[in-house]
N, C-alpha and C positions, 0 to 999 in steps of 0.2 A: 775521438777518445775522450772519456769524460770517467769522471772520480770521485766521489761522496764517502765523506770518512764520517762515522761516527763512534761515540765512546761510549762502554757498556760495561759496567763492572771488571770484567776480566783484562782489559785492554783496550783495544781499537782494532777495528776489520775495514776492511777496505774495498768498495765495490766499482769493478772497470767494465769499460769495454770488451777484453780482452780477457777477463774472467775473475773468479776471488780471489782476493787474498785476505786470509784474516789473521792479527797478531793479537792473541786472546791473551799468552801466557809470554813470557820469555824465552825466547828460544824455541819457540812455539806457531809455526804459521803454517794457517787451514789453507788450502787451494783450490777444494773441489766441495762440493755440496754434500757430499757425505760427512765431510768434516763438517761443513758450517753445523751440521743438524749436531755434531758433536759438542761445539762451540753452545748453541743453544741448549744441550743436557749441562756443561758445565754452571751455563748462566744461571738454571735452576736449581742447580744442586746449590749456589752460593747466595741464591733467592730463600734458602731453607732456614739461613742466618737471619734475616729480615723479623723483626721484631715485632711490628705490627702485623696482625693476621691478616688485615684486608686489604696491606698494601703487597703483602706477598702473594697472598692470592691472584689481583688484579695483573701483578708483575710474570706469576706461572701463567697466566691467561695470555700475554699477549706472547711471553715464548711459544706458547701452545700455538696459537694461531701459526705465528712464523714457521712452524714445525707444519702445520698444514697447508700451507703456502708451500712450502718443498714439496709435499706428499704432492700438490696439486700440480706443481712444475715437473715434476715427475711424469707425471697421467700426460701433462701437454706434450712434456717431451717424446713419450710415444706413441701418441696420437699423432706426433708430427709425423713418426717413420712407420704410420698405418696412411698419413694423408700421399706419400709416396708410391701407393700402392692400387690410388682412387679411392680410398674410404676415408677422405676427412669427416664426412657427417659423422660417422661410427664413432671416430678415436677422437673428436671432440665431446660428442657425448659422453662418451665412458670417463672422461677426464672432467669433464662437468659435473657427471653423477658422482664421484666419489667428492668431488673437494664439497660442494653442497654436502653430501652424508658427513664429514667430518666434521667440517664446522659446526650444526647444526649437533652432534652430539656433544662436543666438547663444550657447547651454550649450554645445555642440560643439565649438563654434569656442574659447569657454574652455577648455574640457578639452581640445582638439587642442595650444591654445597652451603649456599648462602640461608635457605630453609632453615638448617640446622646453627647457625653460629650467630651471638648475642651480645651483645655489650650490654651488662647489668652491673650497677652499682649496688650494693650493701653495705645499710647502715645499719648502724650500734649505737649505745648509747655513745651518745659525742664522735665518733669515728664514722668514714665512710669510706668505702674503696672500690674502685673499678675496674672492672675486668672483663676478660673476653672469657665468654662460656659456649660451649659445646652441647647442644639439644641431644640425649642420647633416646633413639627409641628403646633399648635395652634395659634401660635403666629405672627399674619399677619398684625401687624401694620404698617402703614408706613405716613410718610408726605404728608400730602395732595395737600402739593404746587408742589410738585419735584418729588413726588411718589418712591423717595428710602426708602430702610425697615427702621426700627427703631429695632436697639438693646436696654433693657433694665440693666442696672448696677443699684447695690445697692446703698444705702444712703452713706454710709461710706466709700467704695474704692470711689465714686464721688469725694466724700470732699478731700482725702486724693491726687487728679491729677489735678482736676479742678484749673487753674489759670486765672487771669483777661481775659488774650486773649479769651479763652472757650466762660466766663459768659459775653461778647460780644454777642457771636453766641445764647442766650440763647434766648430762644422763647416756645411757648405751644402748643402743637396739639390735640388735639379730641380725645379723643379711651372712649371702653366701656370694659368694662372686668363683671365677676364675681361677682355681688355683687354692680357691679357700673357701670349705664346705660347710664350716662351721664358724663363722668369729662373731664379735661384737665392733659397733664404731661408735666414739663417739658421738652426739650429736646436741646441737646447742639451738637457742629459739634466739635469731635476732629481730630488730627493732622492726623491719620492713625492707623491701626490697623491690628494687625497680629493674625490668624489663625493657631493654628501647628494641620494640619488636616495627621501629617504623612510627608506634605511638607510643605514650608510655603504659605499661604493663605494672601494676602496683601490687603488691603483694604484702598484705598485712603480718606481722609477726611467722616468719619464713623457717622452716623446719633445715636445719645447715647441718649433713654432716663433715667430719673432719676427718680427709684420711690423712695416710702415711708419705703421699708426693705431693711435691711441692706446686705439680703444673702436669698436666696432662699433654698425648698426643704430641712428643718432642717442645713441651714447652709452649704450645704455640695457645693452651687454653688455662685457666687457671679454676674454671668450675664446672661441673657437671648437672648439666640439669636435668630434673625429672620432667617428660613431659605433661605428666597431671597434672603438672601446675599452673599450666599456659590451656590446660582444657582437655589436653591430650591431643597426641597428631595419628 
Protein backbone atom coordinates (compact mmCIF):
# COMPACT_ATOMS: atom_id res chain seq x y z
CA UNK A 1 0.00 0.00 0.00
CA UNK A 2 1.51 3.30 -0.86
CA UNK A 3 -0.01 7.18 -0.67
CA UNK A 4 1.09 10.41 -2.39
CA UNK A 5 -0.88 13.45 -1.48
CA UNK A 6 -0.70 16.56 -3.28
CA UNK A 7 -2.33 20.12 -3.06
CA UNK A 8 -3.95 21.89 -5.91
CA UNK A 9 -6.14 24.79 -5.62
CA UNK A 10 -9.37 23.31 -4.54
CA UNK A 11 -7.98 21.11 -1.83
CA UNK A 12 -5.87 17.84 -1.56
CA UNK A 13 -6.68 14.38 -3.57
CA UNK A 14 -5.22 11.41 -2.69
CA UNK A 15 -3.63 8.56 -4.57
CA UNK A 16 -3.59 4.53 -3.13
CA UNK A 17 -3.20 1.53 -3.83
CA UNK A 18 -6.50 0.52 -3.44
CA UNK A 19 -7.94 3.40 -5.64
CA UNK A 20 -8.73 7.51 -5.33
CA UNK A 21 -9.78 9.42 -3.21
CA UNK A 22 -9.99 13.14 -3.70
CA UNK A 23 -10.91 16.09 -1.19
CA UNK A 24 -11.16 19.03 -3.66
CA UNK A 25 -14.07 20.82 -1.90
CA UNK A 26 -15.58 20.37 1.69
CA UNK A 27 -17.60 17.72 2.22
CA UNK A 28 -16.58 16.84 -1.19
CA UNK A 29 -14.74 13.42 -1.95
CA UNK A 30 -13.93 12.12 -5.70
CA UNK A 31 -13.49 8.23 -5.53
CA UNK A 32 -13.49 7.15 -9.11
CA UNK A 33 -12.04 8.64 -12.32
CA UNK A 34 -14.88 10.13 -13.59
CA UNK A 35 -14.83 12.35 -10.81
CA UNK A 36 -11.15 12.95 -10.81
CA UNK A 37 -11.84 14.33 -14.60
CA UNK A 38 -14.62 16.45 -12.59
CA UNK A 39 -12.06 17.61 -10.08
CA UNK A 40 -9.83 18.59 -12.97
CA UNK A 41 -13.00 20.70 -14.84
CA UNK A 42 -13.27 22.40 -11.28
CA UNK A 43 -9.34 23.06 -11.22
CA UNK A 44 -9.82 25.14 -14.54
CA UNK A 45 -12.76 26.68 -14.02
CA UNK A 46 -10.77 28.31 -10.77
CA UNK A 47 -7.73 28.60 -13.29
CA UNK A 48 -10.08 31.16 -15.17
CA UNK A 49 -9.34 33.64 -12.03
CA UNK A 50 -5.58 33.52 -12.56
CA UNK A 51 -4.40 36.90 -13.67
CA UNK A 52 -1.61 36.33 -15.60
CA UNK A 53 -2.60 34.99 -19.17
CA UNK A 54 0.44 32.74 -19.58
CA UNK A 55 0.41 31.33 -16.32
CA UNK A 56 -3.23 30.38 -16.83
CA UNK A 57 -2.72 29.13 -20.00
CA UNK A 58 0.38 26.84 -19.16
CA UNK A 59 -1.91 25.87 -15.80
CA UNK A 60 -5.31 24.83 -18.43
CA UNK A 61 -2.27 22.89 -20.35
CA UNK A 62 -1.33 20.74 -17.89
CA UNK A 63 -5.06 19.97 -16.65
CA UNK A 64 -5.52 19.25 -20.11
CA UNK A 65 -2.88 16.74 -20.40
CA UNK A 66 -4.11 14.98 -16.95
CA UNK A 67 -7.49 14.96 -18.79
CA UNK A 68 -5.63 12.94 -21.47
CA UNK A 69 -3.92 10.90 -19.40
CA UNK A 70 -7.56 9.65 -18.14
CA UNK A 71 -8.82 9.53 -21.74
CA UNK A 72 -5.60 7.36 -22.22
CA UNK A 73 -6.08 5.05 -19.04
CA UNK A 74 -9.36 4.67 -20.33
CA UNK A 75 -8.16 3.06 -23.98
CA UNK A 76 -5.62 0.85 -21.53
CA UNK A 77 -8.37 -0.09 -19.46
CA UNK A 78 -10.04 -1.64 -22.38
CA UNK A 79 -7.51 -2.78 -24.13
CA UNK A 80 -6.96 -4.77 -21.04
CA UNK A 81 -10.43 -6.50 -21.41
CA UNK A 82 -9.77 -6.93 -25.48
CA UNK A 83 -6.13 -8.53 -24.12
CA UNK A 84 -8.56 -11.12 -22.22
CA UNK A 85 -9.75 -12.28 -25.40
CA UNK A 86 -6.07 -12.85 -27.19
CA UNK A 87 -5.97 -9.27 -28.91
CA UNK A 88 -3.60 -7.43 -26.70
CA UNK A 89 -1.68 -6.14 -29.92
CA UNK A 90 -5.17 -4.64 -31.16
CA UNK A 91 -6.42 -2.92 -27.87
CA UNK A 92 -2.97 -1.69 -27.06
CA UNK A 93 -2.77 -0.05 -30.22
CA UNK A 94 -6.26 1.54 -30.33
CA UNK A 95 -5.25 2.80 -26.93
CA UNK A 96 -1.90 4.10 -28.14
CA UNK A 97 -3.54 5.71 -31.17
CA UNK A 98 -5.90 7.80 -29.46
CA UNK A 99 -3.63 9.07 -26.42
CA UNK A 100 -0.74 10.10 -29.27
CA UNK A 101 -4.00 11.86 -31.49
CA UNK A 102 -4.85 13.86 -28.28
CA UNK A 103 -1.97 14.95 -26.94
CA UNK A 104 -0.71 15.88 -30.15
CA UNK A 105 -3.92 18.21 -30.82
CA UNK A 106 -4.19 19.69 -27.66
CA UNK A 107 0.04 20.85 -28.45
CA UNK A 108 -1.58 22.62 -31.50
CA UNK A 109 -4.14 24.11 -30.15
CA UNK A 110 -1.23 25.62 -27.49
CA UNK A 111 0.95 26.64 -30.15
CA UNK A 112 -2.12 28.04 -32.43
CA UNK A 113 -3.02 29.88 -28.99
CA UNK A 114 0.28 31.47 -28.30
CA UNK A 115 0.66 32.77 -32.28
CA UNK A 116 -1.98 35.15 -31.44
CA UNK A 117 -1.14 36.66 -27.65
CA UNK A 118 1.42 39.57 -26.92
CA UNK A 119 2.85 41.53 -24.21
CA UNK A 120 3.21 45.10 -25.70
CA UNK A 121 4.16 48.15 -23.83
CA UNK A 122 2.78 51.67 -24.93
CA UNK A 123 4.22 54.68 -24.35
CA UNK A 124 3.05 58.56 -24.27
CA UNK A 125 4.48 61.18 -23.58
CA UNK A 126 6.07 60.61 -19.97
CA UNK A 127 3.81 57.50 -19.36
CA UNK A 128 4.02 53.80 -20.28
CA UNK A 129 1.94 50.76 -19.65
CA UNK A 130 2.02 47.01 -20.22
CA UNK A 131 -0.27 44.76 -21.31
CA UNK A 132 -1.26 41.63 -22.52
CA UNK A 133 -2.82 41.92 -26.31
CA UNK A 134 -4.75 39.66 -28.23
CA UNK A 135 -3.65 39.40 -32.32
CA UNK A 136 -7.23 39.44 -33.98
CA UNK A 137 -7.33 38.16 -37.56
CA UNK A 138 -10.82 39.88 -37.77
CA UNK A 139 -9.88 42.98 -36.91
CA UNK A 140 -9.09 45.24 -40.18
CA UNK A 141 -9.66 48.49 -39.05
CA UNK A 142 -7.80 51.26 -40.08
CA UNK A 143 -7.85 55.16 -40.67
CA UNK A 144 -9.41 56.17 -43.55
CA UNK A 145 -7.32 59.18 -44.06
CA UNK A 146 -3.47 57.57 -43.80
CA UNK A 147 -4.72 54.02 -44.19
CA UNK A 148 -2.47 52.78 -41.02
CA UNK A 149 -4.26 49.82 -38.95
CA UNK A 150 -5.84 50.99 -35.81
CA UNK A 151 -4.93 49.04 -32.58
CA UNK A 152 -7.83 48.81 -30.09
CA UNK A 153 -7.01 49.47 -26.01
CA UNK A 154 -9.29 49.40 -23.22
CA UNK A 155 -11.25 52.18 -21.31
CA UNK A 156 -9.14 52.01 -18.26
CA UNK A 157 -5.34 51.47 -19.35
CA UNK A 158 -6.40 54.61 -21.92
CA UNK A 159 -7.16 56.89 -18.95
CA UNK A 160 -4.50 55.63 -16.91
CA UNK A 161 -1.47 56.83 -20.18
CA UNK A 162 -3.46 59.33 -22.09
CA UNK A 163 -1.95 62.79 -21.40
CA UNK A 164 -2.78 66.29 -22.87
CA UNK A 165 -0.36 65.90 -25.78
CA UNK A 166 -2.31 62.47 -26.92
CA UNK A 167 -6.00 64.15 -26.33
CA UNK A 168 -4.48 66.65 -29.12
CA UNK A 169 -4.08 63.99 -31.64
CA UNK A 170 -7.68 62.79 -30.68
CA UNK A 171 -10.13 62.56 -33.68
CA UNK A 172 -13.03 59.61 -34.60
CA UNK A 173 -12.99 57.23 -37.46
CA UNK A 174 -15.96 55.03 -38.90
CA UNK A 175 -15.94 51.23 -38.20
CA UNK A 176 -18.83 48.76 -37.94
CA UNK A 177 -18.39 45.90 -35.66
CA UNK A 178 -20.96 43.27 -34.28
CA UNK A 179 -24.02 44.64 -33.13
CA UNK A 180 -23.09 48.07 -34.50
CA UNK A 181 -23.42 49.01 -38.31
CA UNK A 182 -22.72 52.41 -38.11
CA UNK A 183 -20.56 54.20 -35.10
CA UNK A 184 -17.47 56.24 -34.73
CA UNK A 185 -14.35 55.51 -32.05
CA UNK A 186 -12.38 57.35 -30.86
CA UNK A 187 -8.79 57.20 -31.75
CA UNK A 188 -5.58 58.95 -30.54
CA UNK A 189 -1.68 58.85 -32.00
CA UNK A 190 0.60 57.59 -29.23
CA UNK A 191 4.47 58.25 -28.86
CA UNK A 192 5.40 54.53 -30.00
CA UNK A 193 4.84 51.10 -29.21
CA UNK A 194 6.65 47.90 -28.66
CA UNK A 195 5.82 44.45 -29.56
CA UNK A 196 7.85 41.41 -27.67
CA UNK A 197 7.01 39.06 -30.46
CA UNK A 198 10.06 36.89 -28.98
CA UNK A 199 12.29 40.25 -30.35
CA UNK A 200 11.21 43.60 -29.98
CA UNK A 201 8.62 44.73 -32.51
CA UNK A 202 8.80 48.76 -32.55
CA UNK A 203 6.23 50.74 -33.86
CA UNK A 204 6.66 54.38 -34.41
CA UNK A 205 3.74 56.74 -33.48
CA UNK A 206 0.88 53.81 -33.32
CA UNK A 207 -2.69 54.61 -34.36
CA UNK A 208 -4.82 53.45 -30.63
CA UNK A 209 -8.25 53.36 -30.73
CA UNK A 210 -10.27 53.63 -27.57
CA UNK A 211 -13.29 51.75 -26.81
CA UNK A 212 -16.04 51.25 -24.38
CA UNK A 213 -14.45 47.87 -22.13
CA UNK A 214 -12.17 48.01 -20.18
CA UNK A 215 -10.37 44.42 -21.14
CA UNK A 216 -11.31 42.12 -23.46
CA UNK A 217 -11.97 38.17 -23.75
CA UNK A 218 -13.15 37.78 -19.64
CA UNK A 219 -10.35 40.17 -18.85
CA UNK A 220 -7.64 38.14 -19.64
CA UNK A 221 -6.49 40.95 -22.77
CA UNK A 222 -6.44 44.49 -22.47
CA UNK A 223 -5.70 45.42 -26.24
CA UNK A 224 -6.51 44.35 -29.50
CA UNK A 225 -4.47 44.25 -32.24
CA UNK A 226 -4.53 44.79 -35.74
CA UNK A 227 -2.57 42.40 -37.67
CA UNK A 228 -1.31 44.88 -40.33
CA UNK A 229 0.85 46.18 -38.13
CA UNK A 230 3.09 43.07 -37.36
CA UNK A 231 2.89 42.78 -41.49
CA UNK A 232 -0.24 40.80 -41.34
CA UNK A 233 -0.75 37.03 -40.54
Amino acid sequence: MYCHTWKYLRGEYFWSGSGLYLHASPGKEYTDSLSFVSFICECSYDLDRVENPNTQRISKGICGIICQCISAWGSIYMAAAVCACGKSFFGAAVGSYYLVIGIWKFLLYLQRMNKYQYTVTVYTSGESCTIHALLDTGNSLCDPVTGKPVCILGKRQAGEILKEKELQTLRYIPYCSVGTEKGVLPVIRAEKMCIHTGQECWVEKPLIGICEEDSFTNGEYQMILNPAILGGV
